[in-house]
PAZAPA-4460 file (N, C-alpha, C; in steps of 0.05 Angstrom, whole numbers, plus 32768, in hexadecimal, padded with zeros to 4 digits):
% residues 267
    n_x    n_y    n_z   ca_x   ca_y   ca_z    c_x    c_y    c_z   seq   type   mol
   7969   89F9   7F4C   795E   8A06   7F64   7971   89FF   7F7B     1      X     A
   7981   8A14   7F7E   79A0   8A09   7F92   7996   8A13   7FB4     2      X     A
   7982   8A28   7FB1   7973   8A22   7FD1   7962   8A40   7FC9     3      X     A
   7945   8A44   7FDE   7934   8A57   7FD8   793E   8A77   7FE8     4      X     A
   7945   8A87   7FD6   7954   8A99   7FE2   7940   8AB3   7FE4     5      X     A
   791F   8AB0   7FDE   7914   8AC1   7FE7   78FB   8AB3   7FEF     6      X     A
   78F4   8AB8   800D   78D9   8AA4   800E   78C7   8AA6   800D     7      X     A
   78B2   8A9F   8006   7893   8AA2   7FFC   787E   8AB0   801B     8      X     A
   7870   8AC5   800B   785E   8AD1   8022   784E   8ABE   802A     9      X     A
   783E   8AAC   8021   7832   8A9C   802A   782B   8A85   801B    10      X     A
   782D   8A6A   802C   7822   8A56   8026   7809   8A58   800E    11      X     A
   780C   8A38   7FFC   77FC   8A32   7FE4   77D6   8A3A   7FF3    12      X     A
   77C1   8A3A   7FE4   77A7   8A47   7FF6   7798   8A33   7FE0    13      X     A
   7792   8A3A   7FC7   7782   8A2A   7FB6   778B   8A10   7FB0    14      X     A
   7769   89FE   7FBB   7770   89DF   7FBD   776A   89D7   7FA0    15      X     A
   7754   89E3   7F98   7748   89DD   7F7F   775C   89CD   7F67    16      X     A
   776A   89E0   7F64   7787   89DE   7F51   7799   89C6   7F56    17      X     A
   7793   89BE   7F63   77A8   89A9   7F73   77A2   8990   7F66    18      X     A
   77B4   8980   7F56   77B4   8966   7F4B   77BC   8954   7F5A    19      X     A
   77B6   8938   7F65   77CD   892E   7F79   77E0   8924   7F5D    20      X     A
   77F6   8913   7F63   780D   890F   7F5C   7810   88F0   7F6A    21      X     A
   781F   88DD   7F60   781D   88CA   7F63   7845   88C5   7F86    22      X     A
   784F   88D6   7F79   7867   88D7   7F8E   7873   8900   7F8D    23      X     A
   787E   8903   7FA0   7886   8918   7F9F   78A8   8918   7F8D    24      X     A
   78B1   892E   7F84   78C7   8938   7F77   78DA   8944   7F8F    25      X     A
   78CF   894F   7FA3   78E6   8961   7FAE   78DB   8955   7FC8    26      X     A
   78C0   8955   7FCE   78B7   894E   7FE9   78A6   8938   7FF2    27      X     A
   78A9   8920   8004   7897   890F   800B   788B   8912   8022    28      X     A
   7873   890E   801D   785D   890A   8038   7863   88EF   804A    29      X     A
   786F   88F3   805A   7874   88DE   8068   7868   88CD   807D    30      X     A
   7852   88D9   8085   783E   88D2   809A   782C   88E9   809D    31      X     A
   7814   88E0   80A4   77FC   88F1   80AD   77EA   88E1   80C8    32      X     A
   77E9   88FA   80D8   77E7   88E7   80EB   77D4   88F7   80F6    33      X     A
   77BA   88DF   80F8   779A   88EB   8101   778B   88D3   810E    34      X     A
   777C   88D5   8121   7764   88BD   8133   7758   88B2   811B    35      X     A
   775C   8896   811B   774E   8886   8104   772F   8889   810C    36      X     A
   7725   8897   811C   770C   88A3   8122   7706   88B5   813E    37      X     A
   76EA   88C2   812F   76E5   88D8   814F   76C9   88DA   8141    38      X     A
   76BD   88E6   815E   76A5   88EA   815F   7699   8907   8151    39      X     A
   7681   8903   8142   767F   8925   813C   7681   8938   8159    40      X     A
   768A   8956   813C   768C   8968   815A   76A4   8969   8161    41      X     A
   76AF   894F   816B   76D3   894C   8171   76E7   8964   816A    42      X     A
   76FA   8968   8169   770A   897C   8161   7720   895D   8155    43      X     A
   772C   895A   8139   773E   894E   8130   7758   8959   812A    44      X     A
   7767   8952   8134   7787   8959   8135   7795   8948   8121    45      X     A
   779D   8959   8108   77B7   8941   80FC   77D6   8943   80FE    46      X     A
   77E5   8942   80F7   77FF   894F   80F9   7803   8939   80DE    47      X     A
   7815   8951   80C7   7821   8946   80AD   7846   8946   80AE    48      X     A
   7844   8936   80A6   786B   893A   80A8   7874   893C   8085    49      X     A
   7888   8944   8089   788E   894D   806A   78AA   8945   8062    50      X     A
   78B7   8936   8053   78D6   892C   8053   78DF   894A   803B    51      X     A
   78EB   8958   8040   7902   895E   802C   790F   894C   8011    52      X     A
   7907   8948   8000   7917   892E   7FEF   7930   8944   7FE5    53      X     A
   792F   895F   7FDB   794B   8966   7FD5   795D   896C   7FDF    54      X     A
   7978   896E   7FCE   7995   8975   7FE5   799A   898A   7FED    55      X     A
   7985   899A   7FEC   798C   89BF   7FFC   7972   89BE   800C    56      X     A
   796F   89D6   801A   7955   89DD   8026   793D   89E6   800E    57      X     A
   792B   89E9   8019   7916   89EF   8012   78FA   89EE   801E    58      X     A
   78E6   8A08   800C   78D4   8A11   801D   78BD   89F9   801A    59      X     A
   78B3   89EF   8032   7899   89E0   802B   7888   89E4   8036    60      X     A
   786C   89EE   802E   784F   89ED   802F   7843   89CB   8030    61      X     A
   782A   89D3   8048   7815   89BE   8047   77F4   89CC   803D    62      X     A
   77EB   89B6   8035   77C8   89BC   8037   77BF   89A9   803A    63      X     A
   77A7   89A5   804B   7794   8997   804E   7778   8998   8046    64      X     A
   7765   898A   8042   774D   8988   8040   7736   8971   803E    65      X     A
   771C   8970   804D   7708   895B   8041   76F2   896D   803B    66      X     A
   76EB   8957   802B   76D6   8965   801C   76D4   897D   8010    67      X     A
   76EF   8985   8000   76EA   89A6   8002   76EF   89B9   8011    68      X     A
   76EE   89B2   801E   76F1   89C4   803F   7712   89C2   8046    69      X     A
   771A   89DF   804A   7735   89DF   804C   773A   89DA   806C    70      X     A
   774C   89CD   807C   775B   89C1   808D   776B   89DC   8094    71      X     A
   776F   89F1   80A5   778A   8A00   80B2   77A4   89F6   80B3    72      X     A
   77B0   89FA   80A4   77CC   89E7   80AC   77E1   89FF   80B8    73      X     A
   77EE   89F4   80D1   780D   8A0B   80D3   7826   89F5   80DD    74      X     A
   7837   8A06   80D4   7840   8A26   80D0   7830   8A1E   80B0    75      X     A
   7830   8A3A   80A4   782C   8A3E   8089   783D   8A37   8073    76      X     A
   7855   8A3A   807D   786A   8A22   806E   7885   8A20   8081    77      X     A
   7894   8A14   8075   78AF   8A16   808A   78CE   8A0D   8079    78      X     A
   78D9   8A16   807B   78FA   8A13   8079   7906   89F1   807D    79      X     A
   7905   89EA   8066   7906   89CB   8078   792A   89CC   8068    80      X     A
   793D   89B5   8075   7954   89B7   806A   7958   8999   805C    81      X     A
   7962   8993   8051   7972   8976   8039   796D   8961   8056    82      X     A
   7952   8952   8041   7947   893A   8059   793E   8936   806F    83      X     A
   7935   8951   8071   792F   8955   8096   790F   8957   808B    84      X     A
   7906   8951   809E   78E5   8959   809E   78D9   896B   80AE    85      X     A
   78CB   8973   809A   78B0   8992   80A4   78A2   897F   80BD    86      X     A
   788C   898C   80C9   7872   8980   80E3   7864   8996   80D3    87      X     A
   7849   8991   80CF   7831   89A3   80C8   781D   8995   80D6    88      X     A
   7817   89B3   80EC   77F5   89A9   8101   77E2   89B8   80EE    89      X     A
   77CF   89A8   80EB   77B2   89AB   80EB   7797   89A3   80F9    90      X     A
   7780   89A7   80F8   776A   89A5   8104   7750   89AF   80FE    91      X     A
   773F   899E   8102   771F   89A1   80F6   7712   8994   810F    92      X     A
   76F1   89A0   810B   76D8   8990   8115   76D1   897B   8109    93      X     A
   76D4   895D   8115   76C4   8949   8101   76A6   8952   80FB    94      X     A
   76AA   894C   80E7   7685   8948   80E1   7675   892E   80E4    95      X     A
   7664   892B   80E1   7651   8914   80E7   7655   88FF   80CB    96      X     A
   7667   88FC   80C8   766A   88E1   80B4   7687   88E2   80B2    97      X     A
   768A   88CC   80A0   76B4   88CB   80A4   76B5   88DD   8087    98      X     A
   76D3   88E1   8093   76E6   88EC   8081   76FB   88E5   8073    99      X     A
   7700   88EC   8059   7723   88E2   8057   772C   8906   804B   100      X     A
   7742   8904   8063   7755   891F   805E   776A   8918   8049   101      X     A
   776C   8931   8036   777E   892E   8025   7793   8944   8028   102      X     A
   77A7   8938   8027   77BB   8950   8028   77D4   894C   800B   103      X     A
   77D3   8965   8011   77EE   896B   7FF3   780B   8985   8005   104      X     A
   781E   8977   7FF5   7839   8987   8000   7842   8998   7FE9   105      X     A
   784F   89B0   7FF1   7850   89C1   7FDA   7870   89CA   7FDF   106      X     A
   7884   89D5   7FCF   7899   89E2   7FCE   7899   89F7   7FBD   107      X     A
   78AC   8A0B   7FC5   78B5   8A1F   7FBA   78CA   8A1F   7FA5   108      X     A
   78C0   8A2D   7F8D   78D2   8A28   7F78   78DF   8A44   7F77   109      X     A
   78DB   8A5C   7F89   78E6   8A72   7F85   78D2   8A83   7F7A   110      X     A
   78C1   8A7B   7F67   78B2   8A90   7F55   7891   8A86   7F67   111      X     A
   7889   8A71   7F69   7874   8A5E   7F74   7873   8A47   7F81   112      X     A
   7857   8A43   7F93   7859   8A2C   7F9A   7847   8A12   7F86   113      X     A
   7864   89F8   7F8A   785F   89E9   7F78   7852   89CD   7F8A   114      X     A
   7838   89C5   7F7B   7831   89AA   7F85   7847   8989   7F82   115      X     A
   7846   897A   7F97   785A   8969   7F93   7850   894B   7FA4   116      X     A
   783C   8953   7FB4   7848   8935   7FC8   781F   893B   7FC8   117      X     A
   7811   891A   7FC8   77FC   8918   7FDC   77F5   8906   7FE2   118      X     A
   77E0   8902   7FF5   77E3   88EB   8003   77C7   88F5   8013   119      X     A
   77B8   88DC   8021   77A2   88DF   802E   779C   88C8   8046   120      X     A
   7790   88D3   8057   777C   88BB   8073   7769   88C3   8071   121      X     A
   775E   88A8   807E   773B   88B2   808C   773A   88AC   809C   122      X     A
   7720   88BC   80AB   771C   88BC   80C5   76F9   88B0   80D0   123      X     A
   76FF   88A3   80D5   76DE   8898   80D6   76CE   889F   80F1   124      X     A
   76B2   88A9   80EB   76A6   88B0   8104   76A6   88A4   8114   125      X     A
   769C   88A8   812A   76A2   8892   813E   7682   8891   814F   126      X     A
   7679   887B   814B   7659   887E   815A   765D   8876   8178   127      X     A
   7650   8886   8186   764E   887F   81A2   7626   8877   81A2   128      X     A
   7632   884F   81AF   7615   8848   81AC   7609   884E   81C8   129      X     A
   75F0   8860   81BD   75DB   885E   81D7   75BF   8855   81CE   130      X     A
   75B5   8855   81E6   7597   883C   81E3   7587   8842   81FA   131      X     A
   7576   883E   81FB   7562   8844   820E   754E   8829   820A   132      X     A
   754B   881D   8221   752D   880D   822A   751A   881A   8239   133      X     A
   750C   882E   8224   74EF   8836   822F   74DB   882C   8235   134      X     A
   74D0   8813   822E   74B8   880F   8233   74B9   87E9   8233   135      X     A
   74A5   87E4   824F   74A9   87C5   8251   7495   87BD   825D   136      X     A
   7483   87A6   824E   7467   87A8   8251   7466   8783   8257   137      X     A
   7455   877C   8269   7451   875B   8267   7433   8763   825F   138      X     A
   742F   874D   8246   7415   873D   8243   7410   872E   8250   139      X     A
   73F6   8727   825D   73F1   8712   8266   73CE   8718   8265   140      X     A
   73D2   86FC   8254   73AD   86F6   824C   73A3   870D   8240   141      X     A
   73A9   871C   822D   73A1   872F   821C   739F   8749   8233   142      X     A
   73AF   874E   8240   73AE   8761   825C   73CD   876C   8253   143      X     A
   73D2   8783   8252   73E8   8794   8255   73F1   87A3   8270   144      X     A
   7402   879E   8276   7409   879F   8295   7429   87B0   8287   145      X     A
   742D   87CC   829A   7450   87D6   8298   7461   87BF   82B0   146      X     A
   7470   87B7   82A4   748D   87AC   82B7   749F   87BF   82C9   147      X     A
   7499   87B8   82E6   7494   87A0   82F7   7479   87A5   82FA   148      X     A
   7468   8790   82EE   744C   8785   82F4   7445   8774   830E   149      X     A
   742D   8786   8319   7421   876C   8337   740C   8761   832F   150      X     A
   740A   874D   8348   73F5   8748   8347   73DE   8730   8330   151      X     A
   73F3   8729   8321   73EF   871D   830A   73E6   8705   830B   152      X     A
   73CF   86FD   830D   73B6   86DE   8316   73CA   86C6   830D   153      X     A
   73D1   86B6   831C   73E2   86A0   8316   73D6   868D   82FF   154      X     A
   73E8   8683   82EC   73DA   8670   82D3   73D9   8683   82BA   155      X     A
   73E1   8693   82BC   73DE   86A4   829F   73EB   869F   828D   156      X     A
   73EC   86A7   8277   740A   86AC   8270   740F   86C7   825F   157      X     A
   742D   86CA   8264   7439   86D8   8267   744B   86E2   8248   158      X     A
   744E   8700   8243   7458   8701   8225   7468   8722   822E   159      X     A
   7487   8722   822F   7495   8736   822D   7497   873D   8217   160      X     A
   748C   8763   8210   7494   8779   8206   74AC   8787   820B   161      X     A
   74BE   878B   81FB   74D2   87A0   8207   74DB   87B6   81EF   162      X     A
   74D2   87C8   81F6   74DD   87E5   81E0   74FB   87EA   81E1   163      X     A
   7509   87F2   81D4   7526   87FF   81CF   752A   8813   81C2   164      X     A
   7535   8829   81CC   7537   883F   81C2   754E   8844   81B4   165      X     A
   754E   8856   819B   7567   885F   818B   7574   8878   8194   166      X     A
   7585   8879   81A8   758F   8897   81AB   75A7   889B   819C   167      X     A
   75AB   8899   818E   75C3   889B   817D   75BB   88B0   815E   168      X     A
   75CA   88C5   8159   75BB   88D5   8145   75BA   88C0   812A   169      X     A
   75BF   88AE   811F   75C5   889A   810F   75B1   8887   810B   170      X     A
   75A2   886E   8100   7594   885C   80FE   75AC   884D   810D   171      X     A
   7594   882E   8115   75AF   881D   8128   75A6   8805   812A   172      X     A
   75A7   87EF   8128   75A0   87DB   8121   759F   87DC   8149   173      X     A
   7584   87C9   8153   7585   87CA   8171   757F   87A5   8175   174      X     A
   7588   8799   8186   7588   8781   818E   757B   8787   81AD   175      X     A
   7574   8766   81B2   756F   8762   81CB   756F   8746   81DA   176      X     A
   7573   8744   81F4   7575   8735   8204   755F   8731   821D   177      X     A
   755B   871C   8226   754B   8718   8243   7545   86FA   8247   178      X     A
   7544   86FB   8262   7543   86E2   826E   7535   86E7   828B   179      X     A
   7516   86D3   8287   74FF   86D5   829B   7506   86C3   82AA   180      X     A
   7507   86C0   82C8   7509   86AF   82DC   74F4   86B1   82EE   181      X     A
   74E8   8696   82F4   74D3   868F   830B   74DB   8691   8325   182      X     A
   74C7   8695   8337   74CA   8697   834F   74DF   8688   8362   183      X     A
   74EC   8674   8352   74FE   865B   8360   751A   865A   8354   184      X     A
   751C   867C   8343   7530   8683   8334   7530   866E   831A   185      X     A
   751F   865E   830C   7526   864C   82F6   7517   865E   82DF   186      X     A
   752A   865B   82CE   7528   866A   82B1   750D   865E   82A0   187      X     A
   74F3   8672   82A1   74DE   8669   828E   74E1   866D   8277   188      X     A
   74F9   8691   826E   74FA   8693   824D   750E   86A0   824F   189      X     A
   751D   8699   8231   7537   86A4   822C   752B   86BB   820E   190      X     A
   7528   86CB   8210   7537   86DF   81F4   7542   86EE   81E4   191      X     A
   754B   86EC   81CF   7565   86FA   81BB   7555   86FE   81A2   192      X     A
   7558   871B   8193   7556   8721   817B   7568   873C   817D   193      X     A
   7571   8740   8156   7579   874F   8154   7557   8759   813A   194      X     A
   7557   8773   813B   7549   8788   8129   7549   8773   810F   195      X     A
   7539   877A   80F8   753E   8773   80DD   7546   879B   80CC   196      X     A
   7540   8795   80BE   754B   87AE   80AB   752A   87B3   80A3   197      X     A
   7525   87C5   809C   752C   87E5   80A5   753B   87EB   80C5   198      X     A
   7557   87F7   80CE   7556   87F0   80EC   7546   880C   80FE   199      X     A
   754B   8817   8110   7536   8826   8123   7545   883E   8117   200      X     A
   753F   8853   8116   7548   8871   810B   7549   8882   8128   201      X     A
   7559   889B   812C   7563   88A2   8141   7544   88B1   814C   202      X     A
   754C   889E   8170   752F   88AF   8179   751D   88A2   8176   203      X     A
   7519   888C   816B   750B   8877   8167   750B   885F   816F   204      X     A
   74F7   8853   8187   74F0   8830   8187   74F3   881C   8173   205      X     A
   74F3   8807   818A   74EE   87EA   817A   74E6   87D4   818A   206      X     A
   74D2   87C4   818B   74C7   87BD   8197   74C6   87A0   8195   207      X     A
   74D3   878B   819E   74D6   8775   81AA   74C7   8764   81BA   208      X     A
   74B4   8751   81A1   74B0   873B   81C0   74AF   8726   81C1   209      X     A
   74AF   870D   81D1   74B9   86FC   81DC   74A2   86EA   81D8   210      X     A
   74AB   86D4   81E2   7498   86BA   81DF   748C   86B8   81FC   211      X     A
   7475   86A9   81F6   745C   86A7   8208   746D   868E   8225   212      X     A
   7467   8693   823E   746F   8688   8250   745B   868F   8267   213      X     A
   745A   8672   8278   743D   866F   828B   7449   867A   82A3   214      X     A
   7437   868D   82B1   743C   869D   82CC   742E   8681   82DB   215      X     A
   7433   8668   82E7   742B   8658   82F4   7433   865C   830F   216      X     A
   744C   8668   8319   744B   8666   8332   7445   867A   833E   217      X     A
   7442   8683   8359   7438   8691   836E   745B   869C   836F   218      X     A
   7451   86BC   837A   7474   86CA   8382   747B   86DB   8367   219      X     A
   7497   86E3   8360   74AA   86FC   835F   74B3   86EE   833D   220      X     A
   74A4   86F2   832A   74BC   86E8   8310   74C6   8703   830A   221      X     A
   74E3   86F7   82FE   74F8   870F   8302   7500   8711   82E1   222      X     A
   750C   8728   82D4   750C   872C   82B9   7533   873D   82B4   223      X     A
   7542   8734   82A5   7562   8744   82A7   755E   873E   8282   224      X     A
   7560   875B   827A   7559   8766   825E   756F   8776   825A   225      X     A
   757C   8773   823A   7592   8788   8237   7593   8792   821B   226      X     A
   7593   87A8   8218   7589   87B8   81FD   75AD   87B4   81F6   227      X     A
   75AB   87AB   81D3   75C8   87B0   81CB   75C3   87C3   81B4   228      X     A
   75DE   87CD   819A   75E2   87CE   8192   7600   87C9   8180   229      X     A
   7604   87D2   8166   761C   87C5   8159   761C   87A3   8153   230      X     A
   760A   879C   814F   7610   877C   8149   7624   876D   8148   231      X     A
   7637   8774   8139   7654   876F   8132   7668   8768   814C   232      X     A
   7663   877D   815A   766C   877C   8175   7655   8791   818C   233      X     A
   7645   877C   8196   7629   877B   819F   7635   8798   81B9   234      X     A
   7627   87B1   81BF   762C   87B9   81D3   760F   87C0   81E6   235      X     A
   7618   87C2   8201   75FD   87BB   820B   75FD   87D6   8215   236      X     A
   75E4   87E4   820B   75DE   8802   8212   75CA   880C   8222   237      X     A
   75C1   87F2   822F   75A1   87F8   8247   75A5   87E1   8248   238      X     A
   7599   87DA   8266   758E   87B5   8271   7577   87C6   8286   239      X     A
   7570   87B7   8291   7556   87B3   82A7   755D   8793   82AE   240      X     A
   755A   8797   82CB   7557   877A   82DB   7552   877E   82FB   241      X     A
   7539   8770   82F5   752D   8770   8305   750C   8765   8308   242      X     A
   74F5   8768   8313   74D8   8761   8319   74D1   8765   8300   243      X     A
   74C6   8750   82F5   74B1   874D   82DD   7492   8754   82E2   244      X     A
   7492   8742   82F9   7475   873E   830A   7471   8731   831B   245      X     A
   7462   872F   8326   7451   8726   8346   743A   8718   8338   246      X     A
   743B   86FB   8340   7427   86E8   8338   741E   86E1   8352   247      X     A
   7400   86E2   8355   73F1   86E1   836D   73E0   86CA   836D   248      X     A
   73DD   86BA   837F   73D4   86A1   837C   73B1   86AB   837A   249      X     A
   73A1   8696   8361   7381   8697   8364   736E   868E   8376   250      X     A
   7364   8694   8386   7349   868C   8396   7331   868D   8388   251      X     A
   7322   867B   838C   730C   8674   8374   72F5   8688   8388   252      X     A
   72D9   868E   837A   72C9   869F   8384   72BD   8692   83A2   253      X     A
   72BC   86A3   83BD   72B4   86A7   83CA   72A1   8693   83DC   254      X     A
   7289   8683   83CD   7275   8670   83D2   728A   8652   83CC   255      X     A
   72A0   8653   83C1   72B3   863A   83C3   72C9   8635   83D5   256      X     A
   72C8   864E   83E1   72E3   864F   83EF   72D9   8639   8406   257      X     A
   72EC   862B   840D   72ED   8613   8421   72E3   85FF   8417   258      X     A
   72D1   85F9   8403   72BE   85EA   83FC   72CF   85CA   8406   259      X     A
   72C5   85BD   840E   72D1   85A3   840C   72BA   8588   840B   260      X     A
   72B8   8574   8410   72A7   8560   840F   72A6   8558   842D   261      X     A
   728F   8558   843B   7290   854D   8455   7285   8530   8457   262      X     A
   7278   8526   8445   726E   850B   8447   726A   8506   8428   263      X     A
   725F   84E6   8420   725F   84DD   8406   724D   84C9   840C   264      X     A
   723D   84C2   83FC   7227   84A7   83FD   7237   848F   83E3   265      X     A
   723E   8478   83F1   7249   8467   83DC   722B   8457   83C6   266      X     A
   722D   8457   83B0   7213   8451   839F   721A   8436   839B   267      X     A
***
């Protein structure tokens, strides 16, 4: 094959047929170059490079595909000359899970195009974490109160609820954080959990709560809460900070108020 002296109407089409091959004969794949992730939806861009391995020119074809699904590649083939390399663009919609693209390089033998070179990447989805803190409730004394709660009879005690929402189309493992402070700014409760398994499914709560702590003083306890996700590398996708509640000092009933002792008989 001393060089292709008539050139092919069009590029190789059926992937089916396609064996990979462990190295190419005439042509190597020399890089493929794609975002080691994207989001579904995305539009993915690769670009294939193609080495010439023989000493004349020759015609070389690309194809691509995942899953079946054929990949556009252009030009349709190209004129490459002794060691120079082809560029082949392609492009797809990610879909909602990863991929690995496979591609194969083809040459012209004059009569057909011949399989020779393959090689493959993947591309991994890419989740964008979101979260929502819908709903945040204090117990106190078997009483359900929404946060910021008033009014709350001094001496109680006190038990944070906090919901987390899954906005992510995916299940998601959801963590949490918070830290209650008294009226004099000093820390009454610290807490941290992450979910157990089963984790929350998309569109779906989880509901978090905390250990019991006494509303004793009079004034403003203050609450700074932060919804995470990703455990591995914790990201924080909602907080709240701010009024927990308003603890109001008790006055006993009415016929006591002032009450004091004005005299005493010693026995």
């Amino acid at each position: 094959m001393e060089e292709t002296v008539h050139p092919p109407q069009a590029g190789p089409r059926v992937l089916g047929a396609v064996i990979d091959v462990a190295a190419g004969a005439y042509t190597s794949i020399t890089e493929i170059t794609a975002p080691s992730s994207a989001m579904a939806g995305d539009t993915v861009d690769i670009v294939v490079r193609v080495k010439n391995l023989a000493t004349y020119g020759i015609y070389i074809a690309v194809t691509a595909s995942y899953d079946g699904i054929t990949i556009p590649i252009t030009p349709d083939y190209a004129s490459v000359n002794a060691g120079a390399i082809g560029v082949y663009n392609g492009s797809f919609t990610m879909p909602s899970y990863d991929v690995t693209i496979k591609v194969w390089s083809f040459y012209w033998t004059g009569t057909e195009w011949y399989q020779d070179d393959s090689d493959q990447v993947d591309v991994a989805m890419a989740v964008v974490y979101e979260g929502t803190i819908n709903r945040k409730v204090l117990e106190h004394d078997s009483t359900y109160t929404n946060i910021p709660a008033s009014n709350i009879p001094q001496n109680e005690s006190g038990l944070v609820h906090i919901w987390g929402r899954n906005d992510t189309p995916t299940a998601q493992q959801l963590g949490i954080s918070w830290t209650v402070t008294d009226p004099q700014g000093n820390t009454v409760e610290t807490y941290s959990a992450w979910e157990s398994w089963p984790y929350t499914g998309a569109g779906d709560d989880h509901e978090f709560i905390g250990g019991r702590f006494s509303l004793s003083k009079v004034g403003t306890y203050r609450i700074a809460v932060s919804l995470y996700m990703n455990p591995s590398n914790p990201q924080i996708v909602d907080s709240y900070s701010g009024t927990l509640c308003t603890v109001q000092q008790v006055i006993g009933p009415p016929e006591f108020q002032g009450f004091a002792i004005s005299q005493y008989n010693r026995v």
